[in-house]
Structures are given as C-alpha cells and as structure tokens.
C-alpha positions in Angstrom: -19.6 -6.4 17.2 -20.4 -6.8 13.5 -19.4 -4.4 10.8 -21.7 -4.5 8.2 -20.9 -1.1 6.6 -16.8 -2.2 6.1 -17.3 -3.7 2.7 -18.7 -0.5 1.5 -16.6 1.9 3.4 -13.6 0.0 1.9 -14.7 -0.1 -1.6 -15.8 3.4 -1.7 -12.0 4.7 -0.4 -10.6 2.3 -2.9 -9.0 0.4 -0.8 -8.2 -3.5 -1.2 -8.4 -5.6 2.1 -4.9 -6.7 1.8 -4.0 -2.2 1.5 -6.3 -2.4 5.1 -5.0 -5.3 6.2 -1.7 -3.5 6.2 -2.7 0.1 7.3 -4.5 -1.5 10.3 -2.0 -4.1 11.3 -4.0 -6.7 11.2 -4.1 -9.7 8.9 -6.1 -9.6 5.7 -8.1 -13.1 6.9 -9.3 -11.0 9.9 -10.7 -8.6 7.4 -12.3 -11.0 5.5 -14.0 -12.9 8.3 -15.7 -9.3 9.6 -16.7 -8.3 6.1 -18.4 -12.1 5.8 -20.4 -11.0 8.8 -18.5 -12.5 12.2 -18.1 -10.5 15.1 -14.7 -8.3 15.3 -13.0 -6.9 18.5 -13.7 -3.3 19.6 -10.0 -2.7 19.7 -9.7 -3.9 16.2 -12.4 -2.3 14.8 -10.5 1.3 16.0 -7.8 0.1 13.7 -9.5 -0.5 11.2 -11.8 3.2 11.8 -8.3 4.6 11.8 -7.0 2.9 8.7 -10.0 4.1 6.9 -10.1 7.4 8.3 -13.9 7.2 10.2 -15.4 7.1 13.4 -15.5 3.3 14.6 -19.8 4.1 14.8 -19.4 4.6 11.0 -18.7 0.6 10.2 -21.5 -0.1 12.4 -25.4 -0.7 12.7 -26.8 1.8 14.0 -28.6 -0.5 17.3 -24.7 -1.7 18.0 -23.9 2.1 18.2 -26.5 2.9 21.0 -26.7 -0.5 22.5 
C-alpha cells in the first residue's frame, strides 16, 4: 500500500526520517523508499502509525482505506 500522506505527517510532527526510522524500527532507506511513492507492508505501516502517533488509515489514500 502507498503512503502518500507520510511526508506530510512527518514534517508536520517535526520529525526527521532517520528520528522515525528509529521510533519505528525500521531502517531510514525503508522510509525513504515509501515517502518516494513505493508500496510499504501493512505491518510496517502500523509501525510507522505508531511511531507517529495516528491511525495507519491516516498515511493513506482514502480508496486504499476502503478498498
């Protein structure tokens, strides 16, 4: 699934993707790779929700959410 609203979320909490990187446990080229539009797991995009402090459907497009 893509994330298209990460780059945003992440901005807006101030975070860097190396501080998400590390709050999710996952690397910081992961990160980098969904926020240049590939696809990202469903397990890591609840760490990276969780990191954040938002509901995975949050990081989402809205037809991914109800698809």
């Amino acid at each position: 699934m893509k994330l298209p609203h990460l780059r945003a979320t992440r901005e807006r909490r101030l975070v860097s993707q190396s501080d998400l990187a590390i709050a999710a446990r996952i690397s910081v080229a992961t990160i980098s790779r969904i926020e240049q539009g590939n696809d990202a797991a469903m397990g890591t995009i609840r760490k990276i929700a969780d990191a954040l402090d938002v509901q995975p459907a949050d990081l989402m497009e809205k037809s991914e959410v109800s698809a």
